[in-house]
C-alpha positions, 0 to 999 in steps of 0.5 A, a space after each residue: 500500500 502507498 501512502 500519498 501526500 501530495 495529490 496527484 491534480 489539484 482542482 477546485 471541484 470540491 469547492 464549486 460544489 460546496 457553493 452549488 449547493 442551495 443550502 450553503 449561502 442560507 448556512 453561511 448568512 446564518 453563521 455571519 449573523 449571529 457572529 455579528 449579532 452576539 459580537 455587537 452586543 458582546 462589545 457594546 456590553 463590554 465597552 461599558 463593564 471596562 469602563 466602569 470597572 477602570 475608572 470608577 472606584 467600587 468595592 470588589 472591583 477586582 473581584 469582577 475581573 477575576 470572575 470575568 476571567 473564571 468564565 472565559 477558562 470555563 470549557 464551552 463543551 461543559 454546558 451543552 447538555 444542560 444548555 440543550 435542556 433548557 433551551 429546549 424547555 424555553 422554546 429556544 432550541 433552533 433560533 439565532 436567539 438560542 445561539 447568540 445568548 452563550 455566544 455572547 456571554 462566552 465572549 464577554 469577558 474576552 471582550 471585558 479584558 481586551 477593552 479594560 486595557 485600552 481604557 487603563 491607558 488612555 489619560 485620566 485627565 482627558 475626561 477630567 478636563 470634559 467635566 470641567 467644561 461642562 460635559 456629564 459622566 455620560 458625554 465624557 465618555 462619548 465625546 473624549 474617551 470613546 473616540 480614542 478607544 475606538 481603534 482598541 474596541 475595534 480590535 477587540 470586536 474583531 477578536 470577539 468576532 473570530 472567537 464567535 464565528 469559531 
């Protein structure tokens, strides 16, 4: 018996057929809908949580990232049994719903770390100076720390995104 590595002719035939078939493009738009969907609310979720936990002062605030972190170790495959019960039970079993729920909490503390990094790093005194010219804690955020923490909650929802697709 030979054993052989390298294909004899290379074709894309495989691939042409993955594309042929009507089942395909309704799978994908699927997939790239939840992705974004839990990705969306992962980041959003996210975005807040970090900024939270880095500038405000609140006990137990470390204790939040570490359980941010326990979940993010937690295995996946650990909650498909029960998940499967209790979806069934809610009438969740087979729906973008159904997917986007742990998709989302299984990406958010990815999503909480990633981001609370960027947040430590950008100047406290920025939204000190928007307060002292009137803004709120809210406008603050929005108009002098959100803008430059764009690029790193971007970038984090490109990693919360691959790690949702996967």
């Amino acid at each position: 018996m030979r054993l052989c590595v390298i294909p004899r002719a290379l074709s894309l035939e495989h691939y042409a057929a993955v594309f042929r078939d009507p089942q395909f493009p309704a799978a994908l738009l699927n997939s790239l809908g939840i992705g974004l969907i839990a990705t969306l609310i992962a980041v959003t979720v996210a975005t807040l949580a970090a900024y939270a936990i880095v500038r405000l002062r609140f006990p137990g605030r470390g204790l939040v990232l570490v359980a941010a972190l326990a979940v993010a170790m937690f295995p996946p495959i650990a909650i498909v049994g029960p998940l499967f019960e209790l979806w069934r039970l809610l009438g969740l079993f087979d729906t973008w719903a159904g997917l986007v729920i742990p998709y989302m909490t299984l990406t958010l503390p990815l999503a909480i770390w990633t981001i609370s990094a960027f947040f430590r790093e950008l100047p406290w005194e920025l939204e000190q100076a928007a307060r002292v010219d009137g803004a709120t804690r809210l406008g603050a955020f929005r108009h002098a720390i959100l803008p430059l923490a764009a690029p790193g909650v971007f970038a984090s929802a490109i990693l919360v995104f691959i790690f949702a697709w996967n």
